[in-house]
C-alpha positions in Angstrom: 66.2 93.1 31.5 66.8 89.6 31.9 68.7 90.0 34.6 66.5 92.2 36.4 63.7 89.1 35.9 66.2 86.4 37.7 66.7 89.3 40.6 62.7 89.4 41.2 62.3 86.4 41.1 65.0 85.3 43.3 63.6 87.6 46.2 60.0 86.8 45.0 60.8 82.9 46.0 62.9 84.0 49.1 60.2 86.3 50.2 57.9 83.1 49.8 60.2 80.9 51.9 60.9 83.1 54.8 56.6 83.5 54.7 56.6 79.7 55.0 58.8 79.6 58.0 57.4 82.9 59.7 53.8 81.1 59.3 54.1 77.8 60.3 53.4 78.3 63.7 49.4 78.8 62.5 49.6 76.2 60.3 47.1 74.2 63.1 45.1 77.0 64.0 44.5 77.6 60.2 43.3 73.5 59.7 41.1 74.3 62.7 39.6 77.0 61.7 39.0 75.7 58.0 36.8 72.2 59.7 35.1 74.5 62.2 34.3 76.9 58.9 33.0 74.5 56.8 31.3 72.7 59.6 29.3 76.1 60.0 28.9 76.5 56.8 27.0 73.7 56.1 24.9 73.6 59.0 23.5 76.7 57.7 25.3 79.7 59.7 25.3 81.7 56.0 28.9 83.0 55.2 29.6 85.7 57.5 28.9 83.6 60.2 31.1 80.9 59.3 34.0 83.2 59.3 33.5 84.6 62.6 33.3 81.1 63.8 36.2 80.1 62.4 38.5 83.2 63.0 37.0 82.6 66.8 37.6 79.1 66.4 41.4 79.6 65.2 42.2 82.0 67.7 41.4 80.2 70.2 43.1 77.2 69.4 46.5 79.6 69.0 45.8 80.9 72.3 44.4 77.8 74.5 48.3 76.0 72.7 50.5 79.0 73.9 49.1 79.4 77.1 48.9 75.5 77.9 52.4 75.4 77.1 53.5 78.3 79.2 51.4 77.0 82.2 51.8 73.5 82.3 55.1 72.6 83.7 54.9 69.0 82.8 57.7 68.3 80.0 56.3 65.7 78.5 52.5 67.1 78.2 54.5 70.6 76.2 56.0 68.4 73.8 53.0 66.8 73.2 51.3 70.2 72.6 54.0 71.5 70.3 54.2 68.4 68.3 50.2 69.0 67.2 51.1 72.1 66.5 54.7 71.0 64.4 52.9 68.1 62.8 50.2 70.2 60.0 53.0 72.8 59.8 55.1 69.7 58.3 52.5 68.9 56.2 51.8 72.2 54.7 55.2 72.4 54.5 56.1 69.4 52.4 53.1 69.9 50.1 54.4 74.3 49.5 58.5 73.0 48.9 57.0 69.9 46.6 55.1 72.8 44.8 57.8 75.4 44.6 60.3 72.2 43.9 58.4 72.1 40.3 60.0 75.0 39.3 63.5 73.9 39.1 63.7 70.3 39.2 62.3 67.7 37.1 63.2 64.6 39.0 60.4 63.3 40.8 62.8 61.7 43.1 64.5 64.8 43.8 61.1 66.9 44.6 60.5 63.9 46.9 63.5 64.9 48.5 63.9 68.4 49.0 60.1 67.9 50.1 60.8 65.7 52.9 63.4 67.7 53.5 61.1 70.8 53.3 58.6 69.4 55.7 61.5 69.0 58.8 63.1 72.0 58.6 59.5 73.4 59.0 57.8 70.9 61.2 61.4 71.5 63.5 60.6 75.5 62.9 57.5 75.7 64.2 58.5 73.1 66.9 61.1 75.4 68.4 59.0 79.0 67.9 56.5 77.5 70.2 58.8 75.7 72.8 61.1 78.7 73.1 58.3 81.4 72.7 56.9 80.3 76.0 58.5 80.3 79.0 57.7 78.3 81.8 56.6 80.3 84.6 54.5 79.5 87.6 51.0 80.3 88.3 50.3 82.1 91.2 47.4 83.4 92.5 47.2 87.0 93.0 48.7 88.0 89.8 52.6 88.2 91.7 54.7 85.9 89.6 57.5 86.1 92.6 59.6 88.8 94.9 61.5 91.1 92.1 64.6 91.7 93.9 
């Protein structure tokens, strides 16, 4: 049975991680939606209509980044999109590995470590999902993106 428990819990924590990476890309949208949430909230919009602000308010902000960095063929002005989106996903991600790091490790300087560590690989995850996910293409008007042949 014991070893059944290390299994589990093994694929529970890798299950966790690959959630981490998989997510990060919403890590903005989610800190977006939070504000504009509790924002609503307290001006008086009553619960249900805080969380239709803020799921409008998070969606938007996904789609308004992914579309700016498909349309805008400045280099400079995507990287500069994709970075505020990398830069809470590093966040969140240095805080979740400095959590999970408190399982196994009890050096402080080491949690500090794998942390900062943590928050790269994740900041540089959600970096590259949203650079490569959208490909530069031109805007045309007339919906024809070019001749096909």
């Amino acid at each position: 049975m014991p070893a059944l428990g290390l299994v589990l819990n093994a694929l529970g924590i890798g299950l966790f991680c690959w959630a981490i990476f998989a997510l990060a890309v919403y890590a903005l949208p989610f800190f977006v939606a939070l504000s504009i949430g509790m924002t609503a909230f307290q001006s008086g919009a009553g619960l249900i209509g805080a969380l239709l602000i803020a799921m409008a308010g998070a969606a938007l902000t996904l789609v308004l980044g992914q579309v700016a960095v498909a349309v805008i063929r400045s280099l400079a002005l995507r990287i500069a999109i994709a970075t505020a989106f990398a830069v809470p996903a590093a966040v969140a991600g240095y805080h979740v590995v400095f959590a999970v790091s408190q399982i196994g490790v009890p050096s402080l300087a080491w949690r500090e470590i794998f942390a900062c560590l943590g928050a790269v690989c994740i900041g540089v995850t959600s970096w590259t999902r949203l650079m490569v996910s959208a490909e530069t293409r031109p805007f045309e008007p007339g919906g024809v993106l070019g001749n096909p042949s």
